[in-house]
C-alpha positions, 0 to 999 in steps of 0.5 A: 073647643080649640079657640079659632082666631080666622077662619078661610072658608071654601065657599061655592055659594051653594046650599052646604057652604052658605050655612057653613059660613053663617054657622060658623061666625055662630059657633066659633065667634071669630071672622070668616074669610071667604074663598072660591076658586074659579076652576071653570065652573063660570056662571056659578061665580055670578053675585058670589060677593054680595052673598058671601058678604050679606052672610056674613063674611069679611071678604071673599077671594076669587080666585082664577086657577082654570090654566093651572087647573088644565095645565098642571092637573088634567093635562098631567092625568091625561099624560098618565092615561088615568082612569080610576076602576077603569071608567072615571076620569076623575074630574073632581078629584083632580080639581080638590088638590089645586083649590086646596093648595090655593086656600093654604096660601090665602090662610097664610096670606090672612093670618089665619090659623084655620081652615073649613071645607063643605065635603061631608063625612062620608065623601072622598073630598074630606080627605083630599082636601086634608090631606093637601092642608097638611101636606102644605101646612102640617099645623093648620087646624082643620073645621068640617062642619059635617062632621061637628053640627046636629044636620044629618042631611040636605033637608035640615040644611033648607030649613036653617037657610029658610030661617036665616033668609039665606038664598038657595038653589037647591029644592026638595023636587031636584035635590041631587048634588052637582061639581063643575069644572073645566074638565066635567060636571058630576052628579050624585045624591038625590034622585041618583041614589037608587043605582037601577033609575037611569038618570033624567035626560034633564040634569045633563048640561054640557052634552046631548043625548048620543040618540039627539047628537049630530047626525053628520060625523066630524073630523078633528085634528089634535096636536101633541108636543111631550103628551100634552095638547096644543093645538086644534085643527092646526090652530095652536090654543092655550090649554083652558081654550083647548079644553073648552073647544073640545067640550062644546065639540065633544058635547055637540057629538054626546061624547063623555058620559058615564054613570058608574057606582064606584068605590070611594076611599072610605070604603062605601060605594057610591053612584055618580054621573059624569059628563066629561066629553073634552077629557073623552076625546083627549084620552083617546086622541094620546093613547093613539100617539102614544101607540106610535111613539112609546117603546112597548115595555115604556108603555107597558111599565107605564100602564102598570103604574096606572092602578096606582096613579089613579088611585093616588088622584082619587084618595087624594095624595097628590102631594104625597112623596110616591105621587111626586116620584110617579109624575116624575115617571110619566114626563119621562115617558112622554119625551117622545109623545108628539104628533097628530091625532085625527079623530072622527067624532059621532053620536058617543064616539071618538073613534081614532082614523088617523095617527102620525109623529116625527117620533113614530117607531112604526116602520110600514116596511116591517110591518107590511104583510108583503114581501120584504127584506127586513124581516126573516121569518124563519127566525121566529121559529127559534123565538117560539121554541126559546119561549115554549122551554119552560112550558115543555119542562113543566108539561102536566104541573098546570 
């Protein structure tokens, strides 16, 4: 075994990391540094010190990364209209490429030639956690305790913390895995397992059931200025007060829940449930302006890069050449993408009832179905019989 001088830690206080900490002052004899990253999850962060500390760690950062987590990471997905097999917003995909990249500094801070994560060996966390550690810093050694000790599952995990006196929350009646940021919480493993069971009304946190949502609509208006979000109702907000304000409406009006069996990078698939309701209206607020406001074919070849961008987030290379030439594409794409969204927000829906841009290339008199006299019509004739040629020369090929 390599020797390990320090070693910084992802900690989350939870189940999986509070063993890791104690088994890895055990296994490797050397100091641990402990680091959380605050990316919205909030109370979750209450006592964290005194844990880690009693532990066994040497210190514990906390570290507030919320504004660049919205402002660099979600706001970009948002930009792109990314959406992983068409129905995931990738709350947790996003959030591993900024703690990651955090955890580098704090190594190269501290002098410490490693770093440890909790993801396990079937997840998609190991990779965009290591993938991000190399990219920043390709000599760093990398510890995942899930790949290297004897516990095969979240069971023998309670019994070490049990025999440690570790304090835990997780319990053998709600054994079900959770993620919290800013953007979503996400539920799998557990009770979630068996993709036919509809999951518990109990486990949701930030949304009501569409069915107990408001029975009144409400109306809200989104500003843009270059595709990212700015204001509320006329009210300008920083981004983590933005997304916390959509939230808690999205929430009220049961907006962004999914539940999904998706394919993950090492190639099993996986049930997860998924509250997102800030990121929900947001979707489809920009792609509303952007209805307005893109030429057709800058859409067009955008939304062919979409497969790719999502992808990308999901497996983890966010860091990777391609994916840095992607963004490059898409800032270019929202130049244009300014404006008001109005959207009326009620049990699940965020229905789109208003749109309007200094930039719109909508032209009410060309559109209209009435008479005008910018538009003649007989000139779609010879459009229609230019782009039917080939399909008269290669009649009876098909």
């Amino acid at each position: 075994m390599t020797k390990i001088n320090k070693i910084v830690l992802a900690y989350s206080g939870g189940l999986d990391t509070s063993v890791m900490l104690r088994w890895l002052k055990e296994h490797y004899g050397c100091e641990v540094v402990c680091y959380c990253a605050d990316v919205g999850q909030g109370a979750e962060l209450s006592g964290l010190e005194e844990k880690a500390l009693a532990t066994g760690a040497s210190k514990l950062y906390v570290e507030d990364l919320r504004e660049e987590f919205v402002r660099d990471y979600v706001w970009t997905a948002v930009k792109a209209n990314a959406v992983y097999e068409g129905v995931y917003l990738m709350g947790t995909s996003l959030a591993r490429p900024v703690i990651a990249k955090k955890q580098i500094e704090i190594a190269q801070k501290e002098g410490a030639d490693a770093v440890a994560h909790g993801a396990t060996g079937k997840g998609n966390d190991q990779v965009r956690f290591e993938l991000t550690y190399y990219a920043l810093q390709p000599d760093i050694k990398v510890i995942a305790p899930w790949r290297e000790w004897e516990y095969k599952g979240r069971n023998d995990l309670m019994a070490y913390a049990k025999e440690h006196g570790i304090p835990i929350t997780a319990t053998a009646e709600k054994p079900y895995s959770t993620d919290a940021n800013l953007m979503h919480i996400s539920y799998e493993g557990g009770i979630l397992e068996d993709p036919w069971a509809e999951p518990p009304e109990n486990i949701f946190q930030l949304t009501r059931s569409p069915e107990n949502a408001s029975a009144e609509p409400q109306y809200v208006e989104i500003s843009f200025e270059k595709g990212e979000p700015v204001a509320i109702d006329g009210r300008k907000l920083d981004p983590v007060a933005l997304l916390e304000t959509l939230n808690k409406l999205g929430g009220t009006h049961g907006i962004g829940r999914v539940d999904l069996v998706e394919n993950r990078f090492v190639g099993m698939k996986s049930r997860g449930v998924y509250e997102t309701p800030g990121v929900t209206i947001l979707h489809a607020a920009h792609r509303a302006l952007e209805s307005i406001t893109l030429d057709r074919e800058v859409m067009h070849l955008r939304d062919s890069l979409g497969v790719k961008f999502a992808e990308s987030v999901y497996y983890g290379f966010w860091f990777a050449p391609e994916f840095k030439l992607m963004r490059k594409m898409i800032d270019e794409t929202q130049v244009r993408v300014s404006g008001d969204v109005r959207l009326k927000l009620y049990r699940g829906n965020a229905i789109v009832v208003g749109r309007r841009s200094p930039n719109s290339l909508y032209d009410e008199n060309v559109a209209t179905f009435e008479a005008d006299t910018v538009y003649n019509q007989r000139d779609a004739e010879g459009f229609i019989k230019l782009n039917a040629l080939r399909l008269r020369l290669g009649r009876g090929q098909a």
